[in-house]
N, CA, C and O atoms as a CHARMM CRD file, in Angstrom:
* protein
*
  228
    1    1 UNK  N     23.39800  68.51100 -10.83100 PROA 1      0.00000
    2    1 UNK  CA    24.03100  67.82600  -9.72100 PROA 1      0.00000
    3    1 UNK  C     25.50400  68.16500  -9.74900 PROA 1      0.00000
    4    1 UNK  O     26.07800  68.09200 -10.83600 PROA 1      0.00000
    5    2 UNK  N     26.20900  68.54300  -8.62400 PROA 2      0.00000
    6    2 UNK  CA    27.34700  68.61600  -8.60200 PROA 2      0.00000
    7    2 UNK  C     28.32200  67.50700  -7.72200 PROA 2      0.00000
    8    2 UNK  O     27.68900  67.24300  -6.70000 PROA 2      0.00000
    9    3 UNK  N     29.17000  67.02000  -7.72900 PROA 3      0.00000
   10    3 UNK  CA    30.00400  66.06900  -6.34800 PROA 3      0.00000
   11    3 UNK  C     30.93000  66.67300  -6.58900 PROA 3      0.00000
   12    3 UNK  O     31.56400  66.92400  -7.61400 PROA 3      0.00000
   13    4 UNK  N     31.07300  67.14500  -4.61700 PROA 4      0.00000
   14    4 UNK  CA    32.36700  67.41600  -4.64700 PROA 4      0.00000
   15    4 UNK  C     32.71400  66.79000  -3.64900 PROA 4      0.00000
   16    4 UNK  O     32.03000  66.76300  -2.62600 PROA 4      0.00000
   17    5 UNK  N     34.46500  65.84300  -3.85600 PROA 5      0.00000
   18    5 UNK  CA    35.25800  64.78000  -3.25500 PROA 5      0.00000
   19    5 UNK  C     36.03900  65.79200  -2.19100 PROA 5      0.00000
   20    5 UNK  O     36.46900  66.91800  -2.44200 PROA 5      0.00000
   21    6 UNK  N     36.10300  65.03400  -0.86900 PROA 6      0.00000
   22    6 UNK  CA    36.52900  65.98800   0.52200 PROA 6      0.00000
   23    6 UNK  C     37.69200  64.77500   0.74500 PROA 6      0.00000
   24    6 UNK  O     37.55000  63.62400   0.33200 PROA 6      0.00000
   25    7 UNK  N     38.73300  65.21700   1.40100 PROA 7      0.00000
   26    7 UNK  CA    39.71400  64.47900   1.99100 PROA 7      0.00000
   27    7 UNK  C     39.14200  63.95200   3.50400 PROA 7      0.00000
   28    7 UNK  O     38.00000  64.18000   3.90300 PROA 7      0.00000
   29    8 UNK  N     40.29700  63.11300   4.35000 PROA 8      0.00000
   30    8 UNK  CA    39.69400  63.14300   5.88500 PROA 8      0.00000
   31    8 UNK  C     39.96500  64.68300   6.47200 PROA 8      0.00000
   32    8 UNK  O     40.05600  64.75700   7.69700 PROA 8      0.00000
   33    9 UNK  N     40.01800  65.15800   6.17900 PROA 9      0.00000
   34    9 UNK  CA    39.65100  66.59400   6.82400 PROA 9      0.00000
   35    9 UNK  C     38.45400  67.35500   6.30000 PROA 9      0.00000
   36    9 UNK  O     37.93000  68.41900   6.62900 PROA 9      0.00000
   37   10 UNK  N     38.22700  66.54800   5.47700 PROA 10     0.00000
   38   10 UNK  CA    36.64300  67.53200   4.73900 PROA 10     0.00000
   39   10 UNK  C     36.91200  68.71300   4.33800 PROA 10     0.00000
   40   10 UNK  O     36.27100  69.74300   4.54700 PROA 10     0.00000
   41   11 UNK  N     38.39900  68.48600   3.43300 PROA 11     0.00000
   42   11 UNK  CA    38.60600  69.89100   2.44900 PROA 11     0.00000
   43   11 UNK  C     39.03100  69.21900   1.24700 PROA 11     0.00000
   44   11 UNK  O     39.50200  68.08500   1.17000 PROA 11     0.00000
   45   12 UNK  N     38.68400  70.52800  -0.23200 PROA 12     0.00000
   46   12 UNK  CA    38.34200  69.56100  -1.33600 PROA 12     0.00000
   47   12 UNK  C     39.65300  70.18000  -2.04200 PROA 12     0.00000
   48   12 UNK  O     40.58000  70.51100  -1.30300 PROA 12     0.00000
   49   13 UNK  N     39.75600  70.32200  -3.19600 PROA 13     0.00000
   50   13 UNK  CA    41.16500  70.76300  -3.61900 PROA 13     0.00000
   51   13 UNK  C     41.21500  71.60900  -3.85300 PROA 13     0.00000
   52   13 UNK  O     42.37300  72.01300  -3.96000 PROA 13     0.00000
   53   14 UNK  N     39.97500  72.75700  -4.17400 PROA 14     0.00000
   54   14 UNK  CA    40.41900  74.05400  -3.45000 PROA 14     0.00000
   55   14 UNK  C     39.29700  74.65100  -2.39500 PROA 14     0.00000
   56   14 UNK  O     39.17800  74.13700  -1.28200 PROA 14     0.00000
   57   15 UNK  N     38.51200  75.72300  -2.79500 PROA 15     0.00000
   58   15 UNK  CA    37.82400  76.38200  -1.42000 PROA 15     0.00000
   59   15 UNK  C     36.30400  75.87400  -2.09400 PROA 15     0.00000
   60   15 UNK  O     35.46500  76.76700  -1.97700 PROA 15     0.00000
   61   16 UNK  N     35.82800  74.74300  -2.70900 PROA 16     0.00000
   62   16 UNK  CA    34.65800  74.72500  -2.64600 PROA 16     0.00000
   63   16 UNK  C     33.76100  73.79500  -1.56800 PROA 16     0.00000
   64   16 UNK  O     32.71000  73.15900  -1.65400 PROA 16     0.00000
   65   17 UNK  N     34.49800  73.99400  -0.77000 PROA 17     0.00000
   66   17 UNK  CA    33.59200  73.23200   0.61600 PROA 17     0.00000
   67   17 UNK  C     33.53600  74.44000   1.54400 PROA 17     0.00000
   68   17 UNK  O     32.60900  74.52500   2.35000 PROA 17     0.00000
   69   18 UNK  N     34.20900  75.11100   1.49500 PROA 18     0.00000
   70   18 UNK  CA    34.08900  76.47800   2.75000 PROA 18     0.00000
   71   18 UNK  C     32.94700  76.56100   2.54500 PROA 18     0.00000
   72   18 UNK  O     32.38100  76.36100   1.47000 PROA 18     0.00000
   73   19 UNK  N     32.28500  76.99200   3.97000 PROA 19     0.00000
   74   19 UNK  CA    30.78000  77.82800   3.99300 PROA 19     0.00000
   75   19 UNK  C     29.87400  76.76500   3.73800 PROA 19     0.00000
   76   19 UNK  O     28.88800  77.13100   3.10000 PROA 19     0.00000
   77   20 UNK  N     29.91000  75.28600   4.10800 PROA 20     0.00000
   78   20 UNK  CA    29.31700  74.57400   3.74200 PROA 20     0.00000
   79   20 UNK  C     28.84500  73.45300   4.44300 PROA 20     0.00000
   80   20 UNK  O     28.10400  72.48800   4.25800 PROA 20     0.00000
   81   21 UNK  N     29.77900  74.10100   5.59300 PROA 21     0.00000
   82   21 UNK  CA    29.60500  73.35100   7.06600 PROA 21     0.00000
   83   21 UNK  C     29.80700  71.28300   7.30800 PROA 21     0.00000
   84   21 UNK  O     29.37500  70.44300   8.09800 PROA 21     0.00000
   85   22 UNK  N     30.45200  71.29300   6.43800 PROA 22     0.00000
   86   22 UNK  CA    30.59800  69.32200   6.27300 PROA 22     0.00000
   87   22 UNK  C     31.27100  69.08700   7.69500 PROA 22     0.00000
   88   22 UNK  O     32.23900  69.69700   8.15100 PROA 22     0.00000
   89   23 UNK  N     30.59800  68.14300   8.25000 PROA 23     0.00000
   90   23 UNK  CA    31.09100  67.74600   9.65500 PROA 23     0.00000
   91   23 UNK  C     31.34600  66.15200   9.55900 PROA 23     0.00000
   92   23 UNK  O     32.35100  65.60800  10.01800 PROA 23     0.00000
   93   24 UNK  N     29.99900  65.29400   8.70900 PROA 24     0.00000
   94   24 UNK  CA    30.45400  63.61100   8.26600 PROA 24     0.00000
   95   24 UNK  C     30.07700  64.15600   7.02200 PROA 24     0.00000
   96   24 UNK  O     29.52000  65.18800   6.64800 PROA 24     0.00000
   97   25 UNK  N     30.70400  62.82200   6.32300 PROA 25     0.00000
   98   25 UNK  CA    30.62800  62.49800   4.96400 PROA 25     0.00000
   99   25 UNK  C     29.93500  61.15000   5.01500 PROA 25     0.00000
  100   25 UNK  O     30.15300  60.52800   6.05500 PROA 25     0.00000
  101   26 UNK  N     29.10700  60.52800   4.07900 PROA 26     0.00000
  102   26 UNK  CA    28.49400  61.42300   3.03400 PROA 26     0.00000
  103   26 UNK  C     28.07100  62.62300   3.82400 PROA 26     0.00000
  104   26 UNK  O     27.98300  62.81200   5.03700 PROA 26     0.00000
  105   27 UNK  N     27.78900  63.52700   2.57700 PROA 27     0.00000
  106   27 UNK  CA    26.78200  64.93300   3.23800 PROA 27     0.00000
  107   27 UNK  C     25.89500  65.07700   1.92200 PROA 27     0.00000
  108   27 UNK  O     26.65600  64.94400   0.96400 PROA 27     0.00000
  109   28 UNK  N     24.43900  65.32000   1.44800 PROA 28     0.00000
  110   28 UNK  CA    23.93100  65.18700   0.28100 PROA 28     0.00000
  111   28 UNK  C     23.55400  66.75100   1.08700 PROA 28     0.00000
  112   28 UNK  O     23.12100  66.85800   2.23400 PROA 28     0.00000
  113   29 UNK  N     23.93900  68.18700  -0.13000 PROA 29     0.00000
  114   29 UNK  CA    22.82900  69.07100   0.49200 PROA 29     0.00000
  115   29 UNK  C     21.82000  69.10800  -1.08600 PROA 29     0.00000
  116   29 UNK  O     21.85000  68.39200  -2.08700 PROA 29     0.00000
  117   30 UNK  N     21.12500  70.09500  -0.76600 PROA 30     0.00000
  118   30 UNK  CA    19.77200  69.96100  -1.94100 PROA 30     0.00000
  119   30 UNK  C     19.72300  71.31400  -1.70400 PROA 30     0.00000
  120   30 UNK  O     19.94500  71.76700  -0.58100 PROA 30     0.00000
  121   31 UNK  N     19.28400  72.44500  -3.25500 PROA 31     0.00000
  122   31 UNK  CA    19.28300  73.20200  -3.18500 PROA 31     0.00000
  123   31 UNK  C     18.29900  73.88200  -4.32900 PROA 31     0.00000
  124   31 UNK  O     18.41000  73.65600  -5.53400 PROA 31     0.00000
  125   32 UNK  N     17.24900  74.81500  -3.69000 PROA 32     0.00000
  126   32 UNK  CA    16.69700  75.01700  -4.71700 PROA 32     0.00000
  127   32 UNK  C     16.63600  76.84700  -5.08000 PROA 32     0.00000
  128   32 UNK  O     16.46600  77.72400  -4.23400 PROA 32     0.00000
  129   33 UNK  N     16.79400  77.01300  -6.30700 PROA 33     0.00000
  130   33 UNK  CA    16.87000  78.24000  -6.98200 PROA 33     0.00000
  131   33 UNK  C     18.61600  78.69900  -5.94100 PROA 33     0.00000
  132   33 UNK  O     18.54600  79.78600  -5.36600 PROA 33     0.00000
  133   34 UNK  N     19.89900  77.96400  -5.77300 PROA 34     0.00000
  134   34 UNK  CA    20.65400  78.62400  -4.76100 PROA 34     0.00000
  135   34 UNK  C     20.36400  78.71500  -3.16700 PROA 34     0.00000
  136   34 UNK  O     21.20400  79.14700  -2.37700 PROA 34     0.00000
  137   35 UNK  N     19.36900  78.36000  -2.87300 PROA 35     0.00000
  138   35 UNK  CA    18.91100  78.01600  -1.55400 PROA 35     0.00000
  139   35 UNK  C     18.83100  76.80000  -1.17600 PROA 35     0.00000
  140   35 UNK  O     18.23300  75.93800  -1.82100 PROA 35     0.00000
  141   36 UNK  N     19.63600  76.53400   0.29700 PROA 36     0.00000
  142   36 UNK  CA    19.42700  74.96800   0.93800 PROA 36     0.00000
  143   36 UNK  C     18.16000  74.39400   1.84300 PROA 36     0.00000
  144   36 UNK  O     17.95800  74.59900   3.04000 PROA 36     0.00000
  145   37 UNK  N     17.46000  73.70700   1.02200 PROA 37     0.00000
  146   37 UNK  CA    16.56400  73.50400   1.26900 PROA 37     0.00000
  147   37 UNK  C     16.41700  71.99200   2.17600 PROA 37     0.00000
  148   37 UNK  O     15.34400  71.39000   2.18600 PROA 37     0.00000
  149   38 UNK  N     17.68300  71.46000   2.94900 PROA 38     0.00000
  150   38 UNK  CA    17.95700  70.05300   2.91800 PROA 38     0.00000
  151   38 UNK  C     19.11200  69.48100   3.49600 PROA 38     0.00000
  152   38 UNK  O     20.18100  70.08900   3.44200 PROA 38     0.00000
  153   39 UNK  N     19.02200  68.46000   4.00400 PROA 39     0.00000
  154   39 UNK  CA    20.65100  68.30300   3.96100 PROA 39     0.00000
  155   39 UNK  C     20.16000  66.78600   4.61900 PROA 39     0.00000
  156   39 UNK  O     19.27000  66.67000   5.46200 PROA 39     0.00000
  157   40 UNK  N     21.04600  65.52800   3.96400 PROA 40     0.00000
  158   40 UNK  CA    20.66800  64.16800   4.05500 PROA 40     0.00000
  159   40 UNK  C     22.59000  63.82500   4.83900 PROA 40     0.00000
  160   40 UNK  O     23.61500  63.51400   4.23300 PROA 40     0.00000
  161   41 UNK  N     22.39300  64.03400   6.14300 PROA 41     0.00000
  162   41 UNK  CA    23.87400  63.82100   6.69700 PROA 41     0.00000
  163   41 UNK  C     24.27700  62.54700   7.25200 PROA 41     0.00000
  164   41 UNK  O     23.75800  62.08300   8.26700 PROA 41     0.00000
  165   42 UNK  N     25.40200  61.84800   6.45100 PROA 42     0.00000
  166   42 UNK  CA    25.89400  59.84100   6.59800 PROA 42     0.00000
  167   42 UNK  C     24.88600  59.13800   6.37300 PROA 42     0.00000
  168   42 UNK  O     25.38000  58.30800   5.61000 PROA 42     0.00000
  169   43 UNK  N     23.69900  58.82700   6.49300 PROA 43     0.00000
  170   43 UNK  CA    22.90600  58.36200   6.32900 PROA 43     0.00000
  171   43 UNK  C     21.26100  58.69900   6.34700 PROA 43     0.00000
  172   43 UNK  O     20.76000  59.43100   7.20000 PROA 43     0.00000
  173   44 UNK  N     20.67900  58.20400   5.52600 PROA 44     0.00000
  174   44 UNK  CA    19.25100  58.51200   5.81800 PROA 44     0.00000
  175   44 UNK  C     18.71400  57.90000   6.68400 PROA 44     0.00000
  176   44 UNK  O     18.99300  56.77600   7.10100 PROA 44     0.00000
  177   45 UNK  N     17.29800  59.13400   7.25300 PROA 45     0.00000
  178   45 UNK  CA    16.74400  58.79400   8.11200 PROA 45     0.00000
  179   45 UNK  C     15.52900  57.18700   7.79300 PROA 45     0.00000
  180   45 UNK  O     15.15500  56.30600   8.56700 PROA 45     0.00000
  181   46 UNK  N     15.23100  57.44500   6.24400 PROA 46     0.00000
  182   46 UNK  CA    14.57000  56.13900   6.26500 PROA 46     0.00000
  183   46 UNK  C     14.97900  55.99800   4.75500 PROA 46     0.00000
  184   46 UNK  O     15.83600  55.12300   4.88000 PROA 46     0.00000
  185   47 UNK  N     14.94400  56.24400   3.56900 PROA 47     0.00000
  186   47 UNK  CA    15.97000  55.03000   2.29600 PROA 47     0.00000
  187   47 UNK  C     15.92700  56.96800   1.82600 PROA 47     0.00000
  188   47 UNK  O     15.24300  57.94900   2.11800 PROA 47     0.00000
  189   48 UNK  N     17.34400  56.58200   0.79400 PROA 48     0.00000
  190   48 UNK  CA    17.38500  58.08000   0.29200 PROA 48     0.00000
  191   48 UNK  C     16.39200  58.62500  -0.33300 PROA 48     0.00000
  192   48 UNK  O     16.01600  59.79600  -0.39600 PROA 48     0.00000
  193   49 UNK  N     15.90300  57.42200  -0.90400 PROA 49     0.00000
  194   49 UNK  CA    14.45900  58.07900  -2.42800 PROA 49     0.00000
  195   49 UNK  C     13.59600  58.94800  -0.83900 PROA 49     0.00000
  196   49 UNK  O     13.68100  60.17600  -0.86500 PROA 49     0.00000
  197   50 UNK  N     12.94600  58.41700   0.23700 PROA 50     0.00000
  198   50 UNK  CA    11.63700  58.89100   0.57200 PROA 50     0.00000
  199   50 UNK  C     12.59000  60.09800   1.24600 PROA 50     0.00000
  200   50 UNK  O     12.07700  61.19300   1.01500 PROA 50     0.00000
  201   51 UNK  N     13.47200  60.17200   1.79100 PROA 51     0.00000
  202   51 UNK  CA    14.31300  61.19500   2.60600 PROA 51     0.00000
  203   51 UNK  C     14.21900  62.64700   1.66800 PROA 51     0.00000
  204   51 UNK  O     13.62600  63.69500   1.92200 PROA 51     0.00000
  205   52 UNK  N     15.16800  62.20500   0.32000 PROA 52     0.00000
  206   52 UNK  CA    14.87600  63.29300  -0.71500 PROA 52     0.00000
  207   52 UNK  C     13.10800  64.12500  -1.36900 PROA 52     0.00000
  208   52 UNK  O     12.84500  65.27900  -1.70600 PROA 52     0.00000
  209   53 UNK  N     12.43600  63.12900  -1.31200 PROA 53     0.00000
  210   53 UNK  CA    10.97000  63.51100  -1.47500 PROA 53     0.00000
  211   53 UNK  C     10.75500  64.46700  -0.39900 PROA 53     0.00000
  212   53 UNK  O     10.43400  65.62900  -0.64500 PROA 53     0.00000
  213   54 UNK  N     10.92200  64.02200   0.80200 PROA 54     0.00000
  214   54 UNK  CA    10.35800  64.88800   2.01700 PROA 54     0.00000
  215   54 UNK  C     10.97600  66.34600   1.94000 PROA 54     0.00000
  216   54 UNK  O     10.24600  67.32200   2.11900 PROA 54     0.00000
  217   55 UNK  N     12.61500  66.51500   1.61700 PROA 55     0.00000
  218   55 UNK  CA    13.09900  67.20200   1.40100 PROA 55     0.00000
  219   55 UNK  C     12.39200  68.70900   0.10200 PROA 55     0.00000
  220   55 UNK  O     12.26300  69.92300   0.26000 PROA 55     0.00000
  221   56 UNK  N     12.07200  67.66400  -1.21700 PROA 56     0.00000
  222   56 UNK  CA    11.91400  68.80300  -2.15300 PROA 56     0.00000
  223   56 UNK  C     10.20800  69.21400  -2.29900 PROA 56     0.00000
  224   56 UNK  O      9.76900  69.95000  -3.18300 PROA 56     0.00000
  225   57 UNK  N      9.46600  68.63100  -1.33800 PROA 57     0.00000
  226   57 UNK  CA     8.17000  68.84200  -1.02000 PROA 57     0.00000
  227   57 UNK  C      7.63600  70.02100  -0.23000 PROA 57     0.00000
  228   57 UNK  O      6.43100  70.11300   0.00300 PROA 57     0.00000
């Protein structure tokens, strides 16, 4: 797991948000083997646990 903290501009303290497309915060992406497999944006659609399941399924 990584967090990375965005200002109100949704830039972090240096370039690790480029290319990463953050538009709201929260932003949860999910990634598997380096691939985005996901992305849980301000809120879930129904509680995070079943949101993330649907995601890595």
């Amino acid at each position: 797991m990584e967090l990375i903290n965005v200002d109100r501009n949704k830039e972090g303290l240096e370039n690790e948000v480029n290319g990463l497309d953050i538009e709201l915060v929260p932003t949860i992406i999910v990634y598997d083997k380096g691939e985005e497999i996901g992305r849980i944006i301000e809120s879930p659609m129904e509680t995070l646990e079943e949101d993330l399941v649907e995601i890595v399924k």
